[in-house]
N, C-alpha and C positions, 0 to 999 in steps of 0.2 A: 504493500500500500504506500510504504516512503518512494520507493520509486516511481510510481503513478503520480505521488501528490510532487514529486519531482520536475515532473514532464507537464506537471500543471503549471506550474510557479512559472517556467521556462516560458510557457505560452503567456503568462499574466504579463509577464517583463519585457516579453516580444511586441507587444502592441505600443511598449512604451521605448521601441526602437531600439533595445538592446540584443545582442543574440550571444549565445551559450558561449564560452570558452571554459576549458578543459583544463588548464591548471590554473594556480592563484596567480606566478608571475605573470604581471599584464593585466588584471581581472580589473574591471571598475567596481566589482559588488559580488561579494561571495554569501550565497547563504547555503548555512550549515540545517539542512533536514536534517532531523534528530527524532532518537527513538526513548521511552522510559519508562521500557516495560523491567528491567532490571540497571540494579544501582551501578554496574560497573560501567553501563552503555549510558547512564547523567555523566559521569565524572569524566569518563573521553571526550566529552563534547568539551570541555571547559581546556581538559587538555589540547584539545585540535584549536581551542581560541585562539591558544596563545599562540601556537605555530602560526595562525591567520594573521596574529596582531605585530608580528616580525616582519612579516611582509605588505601590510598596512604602514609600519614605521618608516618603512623603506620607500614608497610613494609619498609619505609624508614630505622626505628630507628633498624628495626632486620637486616639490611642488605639488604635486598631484593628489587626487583623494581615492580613496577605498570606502563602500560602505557596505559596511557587515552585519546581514539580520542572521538570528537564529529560529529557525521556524522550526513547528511539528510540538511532536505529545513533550517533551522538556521546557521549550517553549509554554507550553500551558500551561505546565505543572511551577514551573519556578518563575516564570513573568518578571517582577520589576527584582527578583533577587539576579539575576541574568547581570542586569546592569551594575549591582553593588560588584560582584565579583568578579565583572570582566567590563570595566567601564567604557572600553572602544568598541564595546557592541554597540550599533548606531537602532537596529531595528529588532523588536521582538514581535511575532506572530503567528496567533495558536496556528491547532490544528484543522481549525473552521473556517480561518479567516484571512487566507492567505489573498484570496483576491482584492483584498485592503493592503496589497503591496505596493504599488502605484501609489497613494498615494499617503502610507508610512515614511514612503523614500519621498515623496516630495516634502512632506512636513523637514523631517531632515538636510533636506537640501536648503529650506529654505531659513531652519530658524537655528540650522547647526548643533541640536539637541538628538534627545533620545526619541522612539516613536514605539508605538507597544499599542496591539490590537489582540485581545484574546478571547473578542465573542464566540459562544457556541449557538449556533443553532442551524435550522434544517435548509437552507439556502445556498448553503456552501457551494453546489455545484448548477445552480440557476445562476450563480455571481461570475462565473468561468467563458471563457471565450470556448466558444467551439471547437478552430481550428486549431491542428495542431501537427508537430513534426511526425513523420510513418516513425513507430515505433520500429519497425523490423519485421523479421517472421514471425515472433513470439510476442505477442504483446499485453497488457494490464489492460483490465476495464474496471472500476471499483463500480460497485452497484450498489455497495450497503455500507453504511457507516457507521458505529456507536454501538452500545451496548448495553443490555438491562438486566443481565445476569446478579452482576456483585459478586462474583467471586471471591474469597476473601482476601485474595493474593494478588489481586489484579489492579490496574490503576487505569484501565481502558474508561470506565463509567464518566471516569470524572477527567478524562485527556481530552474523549474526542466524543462524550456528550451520551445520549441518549438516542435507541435506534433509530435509523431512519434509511428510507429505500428509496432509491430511484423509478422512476416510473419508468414504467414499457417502453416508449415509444425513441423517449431519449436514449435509452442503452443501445436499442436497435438501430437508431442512427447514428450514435458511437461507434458501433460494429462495423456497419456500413465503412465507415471513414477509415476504419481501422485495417481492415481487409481490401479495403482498395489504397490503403499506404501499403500494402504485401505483406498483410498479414496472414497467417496459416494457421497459427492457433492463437488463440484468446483465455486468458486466466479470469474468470469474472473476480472480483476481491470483496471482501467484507472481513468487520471483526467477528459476526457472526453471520458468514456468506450465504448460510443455508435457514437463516432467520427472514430473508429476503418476503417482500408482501411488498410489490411494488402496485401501480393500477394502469387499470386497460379500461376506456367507457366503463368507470364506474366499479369496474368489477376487480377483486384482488389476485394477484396473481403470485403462488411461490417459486422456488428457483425450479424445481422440477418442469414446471411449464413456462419458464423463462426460457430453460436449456433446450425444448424441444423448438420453441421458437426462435430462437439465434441459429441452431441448428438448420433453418432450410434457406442460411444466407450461400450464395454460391460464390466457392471460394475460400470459404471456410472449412479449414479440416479438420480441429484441434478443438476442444472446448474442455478449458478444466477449471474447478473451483476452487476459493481456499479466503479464511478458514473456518471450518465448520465445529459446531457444538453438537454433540449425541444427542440433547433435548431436541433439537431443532430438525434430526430428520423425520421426514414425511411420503406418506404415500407415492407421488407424482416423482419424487425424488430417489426413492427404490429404481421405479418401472422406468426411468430414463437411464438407470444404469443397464439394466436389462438390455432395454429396446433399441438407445442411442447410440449406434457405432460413433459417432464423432465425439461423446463424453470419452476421457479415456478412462482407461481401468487400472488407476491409481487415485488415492486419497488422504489423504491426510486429516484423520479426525483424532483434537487432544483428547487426550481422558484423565494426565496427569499425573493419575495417583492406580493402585490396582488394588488399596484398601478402600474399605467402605467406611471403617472408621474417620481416615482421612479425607476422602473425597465429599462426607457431610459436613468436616470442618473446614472446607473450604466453597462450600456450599454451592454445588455442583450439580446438584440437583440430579445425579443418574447413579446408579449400583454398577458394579463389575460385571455382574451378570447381565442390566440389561447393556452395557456395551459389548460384549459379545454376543448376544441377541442382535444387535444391531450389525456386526460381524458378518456373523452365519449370514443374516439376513442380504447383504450385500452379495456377498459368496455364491450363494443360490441364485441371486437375477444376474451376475458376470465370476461364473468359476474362477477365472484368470485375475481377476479383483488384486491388487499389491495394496497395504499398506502402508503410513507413515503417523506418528503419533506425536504429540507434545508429552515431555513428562519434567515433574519438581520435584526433586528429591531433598527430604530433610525438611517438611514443610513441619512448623510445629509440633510436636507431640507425637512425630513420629518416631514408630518404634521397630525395634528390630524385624518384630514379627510385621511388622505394616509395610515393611521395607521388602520383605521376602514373597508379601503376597502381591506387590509391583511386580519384583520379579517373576514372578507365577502368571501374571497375567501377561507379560510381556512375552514369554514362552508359549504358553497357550494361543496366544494370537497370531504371532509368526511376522512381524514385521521387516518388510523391507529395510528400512531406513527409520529413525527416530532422532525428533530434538530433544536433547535434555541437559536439563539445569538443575545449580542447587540453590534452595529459595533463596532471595532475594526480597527483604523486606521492604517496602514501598509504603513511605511515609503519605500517611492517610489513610491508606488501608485498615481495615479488621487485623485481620494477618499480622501486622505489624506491632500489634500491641497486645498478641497471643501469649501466654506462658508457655513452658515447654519449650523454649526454643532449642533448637537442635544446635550441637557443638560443630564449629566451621569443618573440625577435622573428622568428626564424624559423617558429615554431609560429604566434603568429598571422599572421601574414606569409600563410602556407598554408592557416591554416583561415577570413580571409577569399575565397579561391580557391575556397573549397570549399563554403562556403554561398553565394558566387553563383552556383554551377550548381545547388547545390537550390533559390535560389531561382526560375532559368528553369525549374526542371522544376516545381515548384508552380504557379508562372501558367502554364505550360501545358497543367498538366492542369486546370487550374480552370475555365481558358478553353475547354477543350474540354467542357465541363459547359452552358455557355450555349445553350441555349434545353431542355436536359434537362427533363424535369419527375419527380421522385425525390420517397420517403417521405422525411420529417423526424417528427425527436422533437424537440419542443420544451421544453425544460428548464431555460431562466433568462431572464431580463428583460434587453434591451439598453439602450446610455445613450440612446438616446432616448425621449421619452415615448411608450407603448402598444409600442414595438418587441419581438418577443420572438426569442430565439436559439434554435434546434435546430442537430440535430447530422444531418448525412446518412448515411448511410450508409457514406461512404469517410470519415468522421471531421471533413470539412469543415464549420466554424461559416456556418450558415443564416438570415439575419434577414430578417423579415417585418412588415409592417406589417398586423394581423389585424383591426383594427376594433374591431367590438362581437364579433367569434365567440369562443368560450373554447378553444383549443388547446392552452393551457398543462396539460404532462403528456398529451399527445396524439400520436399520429404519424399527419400530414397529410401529404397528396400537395401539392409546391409546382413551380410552372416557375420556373426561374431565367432572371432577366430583367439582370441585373449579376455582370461578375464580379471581382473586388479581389483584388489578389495571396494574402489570406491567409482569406481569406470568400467569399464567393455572397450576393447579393440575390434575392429570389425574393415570387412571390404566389403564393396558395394556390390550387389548382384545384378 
């Protein structure tokens, strides 16, 4: 979603005659998107300030100016503390209100001060220019935004506001645009993507019948989601994994935790069981179905045994690929003011444990891929020369050595001929 609200910001600044440049030296205006879902991702930002504010000093001494906003969920969360602690930041702006960029930067320009916008609300993307640069083969659509879970370890509610979905028509000619910049596949985004209830004449629609509807764009070959909550799947969203060749059969759904003890104190509102309910359920409308999961290790009061039946559940499921952390207390949160907290070296102690079995289950299914031959989108250059990387279908990075043929921005049938704990080698068939 930061790189979407990325490619928005790019577009906001564009109308105001500026266009993109790719390092700081040179830059008239750097803004740092930033994420605050975990404490050590606040505290890099302040550290990348300073790196900006050395090369701000440096156009200083020729004359010249630099203005530096910091936008997104740190932005929102810390507002006018941004400027006690990094005072050459010229602009702050949430995660809402980024199209109050224009004219943040002209405040600043004009009265040589600070400038700080942190409304939330549902507007955010009625405020946004339309056009915008072709993303590529692969590209972001966000369609849902905010959250009304409350997790207790979460700080999305109060970053980037209270749910809200885009409507029909506008996604659809998002798509449009998007697929005729060369696009092939399209990631729809949300904090809760499959909470989606956009409208069509009146009537509500969820992602399951969003997806069958993007789905008869021509042109369009890819359609994947992220990220989704186990309350939030539904009917329509089963029978599109089933029935939709162009959904792919990879997902990514958190669950966390694989106690139940823990999963109510972070109030999650699902059991381990019904997430594997939801599992199987998947499984049965597409056999081939891969997973990927969020998990927090060490969340308060967690105990050995609470620890063990994560691992249990992580076994039991058979995951692809997993993210995982160990909590990260986020001030404001419940969470945060829990007893129980779990010892640093105990949390990682456990989440070493724990990403060694997602790692056996990665090279296992990787390995079970080897001699496959599967469609790839090809979509970036790898470090070696002519190399290029696509993506498979279960989300697996694919490098190929393609010659003289042009692939790039293409989806090619490849056998894989290597398989590496975190990639696939493959030739083209």
């Amino acid at each position: 979603m930061n790189i979407y609200d990325s490619i928005k910001m790019a577009d906001v600044m564009r109308t105001q005659g500026y266009e993109e440049w790719h390092q700081p030296e040179g830059a008239d205006m750097i803004i740092l998107n930033t994420c605050h879902i975990r404490e050590r991702a606040a505290e890099k930002v302040y550290s990348e300030l300073g790196r900006i504010n050395k090369e701000k000093n440096k156009r200083k001494k020729n004359g010249e100016k630099m203005i530096v906003a910091v936008a997104g969920c740190v932005a929102q969360a810390e507002g006018e503390e941004i400027f006690r602690r990094a005072p050459y930041v010229d602009v702050v702006v949430g995660s809402q209100s980024y199209s109050s960029l224009p004219d943040l930067v002209g405040k600043v320009q004009r009265d040589s001060g600070h400038a700080i916008n942190l409304e939330l609300h549902d507007k955010k993307f009625d405020q946004l220019p339309e056009e915008s640069k072709p993303q590529g083969a692969s590209a972001c659509l966000s369609i849902q935004e905010g959250c009304d879970k409350f997790c207790t370890f979460c700080v999305v509610p109060y970053t980037r506001g209270a749910e809200y979905s885009r409507n029909v028509p506008e996604i659809y000619r998002e798509a449009i645009r998007l697929v005729a910049g060369g696009a092939k596949e399209i990631t729809l985004l949300g904090q809760n993507v499959n909470a989606y209830h956009g409208e069509l004449d009146g009537k509500t629609w969820n992602l399951g019948m969003l997806i069958n509807h993007l789905a008869k764009i021509d042109g369009l070959e890819r359609i994947r989601y992220s990220t989704s909550h186990p309350r939030d799947m539904h009917e329509e969203l089963y029978e599109a994994h089933g029935l939709e060749p162009k959904l792919m059969p990879f997902l990514n759904l958190p669950v966390q935790s694989g106690s139940n003890k823990i999963l109510s104190a972070m109030n999650r509102k699902h059991t381990r069981d019904e997430y594997f309910k939801i599992i199987e359920r998947l499984r049965k409308s597409r056999p081939d179905m891969q997973f990927s999961s969020d998990f927090i290790i060490g969340f308060p009061g967690e105990t050995e045994q609470d620890f063990a039946d994560t691992l249990d559940l992580a076994k039991t499921v058979g995951f692809s690929q997993a993210y995982s952390f160990t909590y990260s207390p986020r001030p404001g949160t419940p969470g945060a003011d829990m007893e129980n907290q779990v010892p640093e070296e105990v949390k990682d102690e456990r989440l070493q444990r724990f990403q060694a079995l997602i790692r056996e289950q990665q090279i296992a299914f990787n390995k079970s891929c080897d001699g496959m031959i599967m469609p790839v989108l090809f979509d970036r250059e790898g470090r070696r020369d002519e190399q290029l990387i696509g993506k498979s279908p279960y989300m697996q990075s694919v490098h190929v050595m393609p010659g003289n043929e042009d692939i790039f921005g293409k989806i090619r049938h490849v056998k894989i001929v290597k398989t590496m704990p975190f990639s696939l080698a493959g030739e083209l068939v």
